[in-house]
C-alpha positions in Angstrom: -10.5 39.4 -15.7 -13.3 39.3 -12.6 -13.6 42.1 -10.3 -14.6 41.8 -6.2 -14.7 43.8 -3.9 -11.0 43.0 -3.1 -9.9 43.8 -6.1 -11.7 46.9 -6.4 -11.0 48.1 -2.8 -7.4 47.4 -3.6 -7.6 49.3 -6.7 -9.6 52.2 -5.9 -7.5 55.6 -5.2 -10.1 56.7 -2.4 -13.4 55.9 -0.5 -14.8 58.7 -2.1 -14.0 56.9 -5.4 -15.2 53.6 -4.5 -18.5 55.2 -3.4 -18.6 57.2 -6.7 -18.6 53.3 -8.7 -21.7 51.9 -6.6 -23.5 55.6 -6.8 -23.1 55.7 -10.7 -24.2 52.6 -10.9 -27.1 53.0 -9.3 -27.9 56.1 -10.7 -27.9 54.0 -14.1 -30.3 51.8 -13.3 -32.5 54.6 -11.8 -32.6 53.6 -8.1 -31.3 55.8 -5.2 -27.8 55.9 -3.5 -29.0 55.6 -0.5 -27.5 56.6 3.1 -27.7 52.6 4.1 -26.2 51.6 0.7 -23.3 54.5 1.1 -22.7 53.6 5.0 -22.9 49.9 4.6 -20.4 50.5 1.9 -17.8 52.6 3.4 -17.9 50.0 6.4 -16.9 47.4 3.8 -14.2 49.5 2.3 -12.8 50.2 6.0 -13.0 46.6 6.7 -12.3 44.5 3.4 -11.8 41.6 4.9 -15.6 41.4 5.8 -16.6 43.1 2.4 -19.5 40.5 1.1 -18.4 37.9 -1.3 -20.1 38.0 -4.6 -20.7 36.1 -7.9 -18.1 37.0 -10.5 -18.1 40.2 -12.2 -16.6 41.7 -15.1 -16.4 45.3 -14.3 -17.0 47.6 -10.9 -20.1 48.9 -12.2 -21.1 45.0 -12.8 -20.4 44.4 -9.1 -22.5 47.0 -7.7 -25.1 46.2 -9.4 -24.8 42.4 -8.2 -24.7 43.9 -4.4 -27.2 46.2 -5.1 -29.6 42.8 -6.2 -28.3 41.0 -2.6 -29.6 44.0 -0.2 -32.4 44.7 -2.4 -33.1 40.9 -2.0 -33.0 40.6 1.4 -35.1 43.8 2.0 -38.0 42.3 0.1 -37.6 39.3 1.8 -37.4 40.3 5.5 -39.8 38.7 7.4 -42.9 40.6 7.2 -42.8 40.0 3.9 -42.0 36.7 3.0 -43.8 33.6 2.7 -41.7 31.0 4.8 -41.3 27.6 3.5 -42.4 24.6 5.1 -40.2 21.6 6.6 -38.6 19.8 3.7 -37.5 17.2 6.4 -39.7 14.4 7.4 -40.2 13.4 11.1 -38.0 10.4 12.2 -40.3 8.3 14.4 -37.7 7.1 16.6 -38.4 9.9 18.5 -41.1 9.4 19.1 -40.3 5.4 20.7 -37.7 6.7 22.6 -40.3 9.2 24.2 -42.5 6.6 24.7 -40.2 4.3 26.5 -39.9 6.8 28.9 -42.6 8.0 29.5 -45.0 4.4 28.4 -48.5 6.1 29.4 -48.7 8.1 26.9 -51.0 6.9 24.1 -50.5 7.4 19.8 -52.5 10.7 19.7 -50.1 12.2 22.2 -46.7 11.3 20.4 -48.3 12.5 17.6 -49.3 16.0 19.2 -45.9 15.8 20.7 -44.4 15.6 17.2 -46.4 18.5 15.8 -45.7 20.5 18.6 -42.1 20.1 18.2 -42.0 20.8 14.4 -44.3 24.0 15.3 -41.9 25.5 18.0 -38.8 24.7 15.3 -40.4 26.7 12.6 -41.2 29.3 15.2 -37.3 29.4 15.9 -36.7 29.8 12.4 -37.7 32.9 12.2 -36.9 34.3 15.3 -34.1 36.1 14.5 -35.4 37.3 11.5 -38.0 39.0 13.5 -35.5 40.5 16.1 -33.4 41.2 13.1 -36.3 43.6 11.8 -37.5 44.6 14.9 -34.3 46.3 15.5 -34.1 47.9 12.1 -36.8 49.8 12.4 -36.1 51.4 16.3 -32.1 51.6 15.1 -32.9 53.5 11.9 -33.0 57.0 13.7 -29.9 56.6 15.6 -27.9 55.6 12.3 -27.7 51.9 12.2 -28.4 49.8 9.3 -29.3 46.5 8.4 -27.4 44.9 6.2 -30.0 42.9 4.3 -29.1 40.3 2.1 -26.1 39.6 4.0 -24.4 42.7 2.3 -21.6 42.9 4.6 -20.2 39.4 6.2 -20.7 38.9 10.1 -22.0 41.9 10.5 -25.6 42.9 11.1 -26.0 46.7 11.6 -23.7 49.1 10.3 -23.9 53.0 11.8 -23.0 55.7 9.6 -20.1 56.3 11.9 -18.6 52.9 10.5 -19.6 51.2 14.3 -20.2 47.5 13.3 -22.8 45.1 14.7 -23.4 41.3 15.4 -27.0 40.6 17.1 -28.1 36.9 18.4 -30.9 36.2 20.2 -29.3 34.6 23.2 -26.1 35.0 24.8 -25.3 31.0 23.8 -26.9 31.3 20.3 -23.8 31.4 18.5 -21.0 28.7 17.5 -17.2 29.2 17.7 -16.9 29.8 14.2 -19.1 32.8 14.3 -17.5 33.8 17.8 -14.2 33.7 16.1 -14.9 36.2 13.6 -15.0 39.2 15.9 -11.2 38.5 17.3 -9.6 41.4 16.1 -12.6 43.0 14.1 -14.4 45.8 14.9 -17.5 44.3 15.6 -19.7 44.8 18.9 -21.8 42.1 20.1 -25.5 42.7 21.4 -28.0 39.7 22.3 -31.6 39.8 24.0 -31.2 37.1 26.0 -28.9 35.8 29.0 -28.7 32.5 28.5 -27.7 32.0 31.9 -30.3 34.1 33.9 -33.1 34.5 31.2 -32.7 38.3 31.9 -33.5 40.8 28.7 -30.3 43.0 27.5 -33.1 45.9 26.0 -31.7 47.9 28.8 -28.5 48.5 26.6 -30.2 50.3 24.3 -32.5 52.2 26.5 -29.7 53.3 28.5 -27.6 54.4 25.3 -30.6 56.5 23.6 -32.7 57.3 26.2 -36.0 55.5 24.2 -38.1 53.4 26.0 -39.1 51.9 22.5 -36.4 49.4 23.2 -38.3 46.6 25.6 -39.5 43.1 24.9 -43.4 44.5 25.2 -42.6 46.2 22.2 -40.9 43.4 20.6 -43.8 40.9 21.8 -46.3 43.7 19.9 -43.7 44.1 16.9 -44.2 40.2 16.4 -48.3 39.6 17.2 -48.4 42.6 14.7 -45.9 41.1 11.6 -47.8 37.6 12.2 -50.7 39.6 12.1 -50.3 41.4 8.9 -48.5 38.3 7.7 -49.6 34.9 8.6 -47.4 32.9 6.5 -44.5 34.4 7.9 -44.3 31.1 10.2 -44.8 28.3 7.9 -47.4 25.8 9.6 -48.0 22.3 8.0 -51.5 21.3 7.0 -51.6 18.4 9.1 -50.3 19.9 11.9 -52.8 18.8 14.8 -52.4 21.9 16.4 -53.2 24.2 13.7 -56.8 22.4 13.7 -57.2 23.0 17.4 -56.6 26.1 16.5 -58.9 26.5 14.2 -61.7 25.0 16.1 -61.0 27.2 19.4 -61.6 30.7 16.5 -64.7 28.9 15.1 -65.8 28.4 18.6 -65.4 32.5 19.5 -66.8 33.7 16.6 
């Protein structure tokens, strides 16, 4: 018989209890039960129906020690650390035709900078949220919120300890129906950086809410130059790109 979290939630006299499982388990395999595991974790016993949904498992202490791996997981991996992979998609060149029908000036080399540019901004995309995602991690932390790495609760991205529950996109539009439709009668706040609409910056929220003037896209701006920094491969940039060589050239040309 498989355990989930439904099954154990269901099963499980108390929260207390429930916490108990994950904390023994834990303790067994000599890692810390810590206040973001116990929080995220009460949130999912509060709210079962967005508890995560994990391989099978034979018994409790089996399935914390599968969620345990997932947060773990995605903590390792957040973007400052990772390596990001490069396209696995190849460019379809009637893009670039139906560019050049338009606009019939422009010459090979451009369509092909335009391509590279365009593959360049996508990848930069990519990890966007990631980086806002991590951004806010570390200003939130002190005001009891979060992350729930790894996807370690569903739909949600920040938990506070006082079970408040958080979805964060980068723009106001950055989000499908699907994922709109989640938050009908949940729990679940909504926060995003960006009005679509007016290009206007929603920092103020959290300014206003804790009184920290840590919360502001200049220190987001710096919180990025400085992961990329540390990090280069966080954006994953193909060898061939053209502009990566211009790049290249303009630092060999200031050193």
């Amino acid at each position: 018989m498989s355990v989930n979290f439904d099954s154990l939630i269901s099963t499980t006299s108390s929260e207390e209890n429930f916490l108990q499982i994950f904390a023994n388990a834990f303790s067994g395999q000599n890692k810390q039960f810590l206040e973001a595991h116990r929080t995220i974790l009460r949130a999912c016993y509060r709210n079962p129906q967005l508890a995560p949904t994990t391989k099978k498992a034979k018994t409790p202490e089996e399935l914390a020690t599968v969620w345990l791996e997932k947060y773990e997981n995605g903590y390792k991996n957040r973007i400052s650390q990772r390596i990001s992979q490069l396209p696995h998609t190849v460019a379809d060149p009637i893009i670039s035709i139906i560019i050049n029908a338009r606009l019939t000036g422009l010459k090979i080399e451009h369509l092909e900078q335009i391509k590279f540019a365009h593959r360049l901004s996508m990848s930069a995309e990519n990890i966007l949220g990631l980086l806002l995602e991590e951004f806010l991690a570390e200003k939130l932390a002190q005001y009891g919120w979060f992350c729930c790495w790894g996807e370690s609760m569903r739909h949600v991205d920040f938990c506070n300890v006082d079970v408040s529950l958080l979805q964060v996109k980068n723009r106001s539009n950055s989000e499908n129906s699907s994922s709109s439709r989640v938050r009908i009668n949940q729990p679940i706040e909504k926060w995003y950086r960006v009005d679509a609409v007016n290009g206007n910056y929603q920092w103020f929220y959290w300014r206003d809410k804790y009184r920290d003037d840590n919360f502001s896209e200049e220190k987001f701006i710096a919180f990025i130059q400085q992961v990329l920094q540390r990090n280069p491969c966080a954006l994953a940039v193909e060898v061939e790109n053209y502009w990566k060589s211009i790049s290249e050239q303009s630092q060999q040309t200031q050193s």
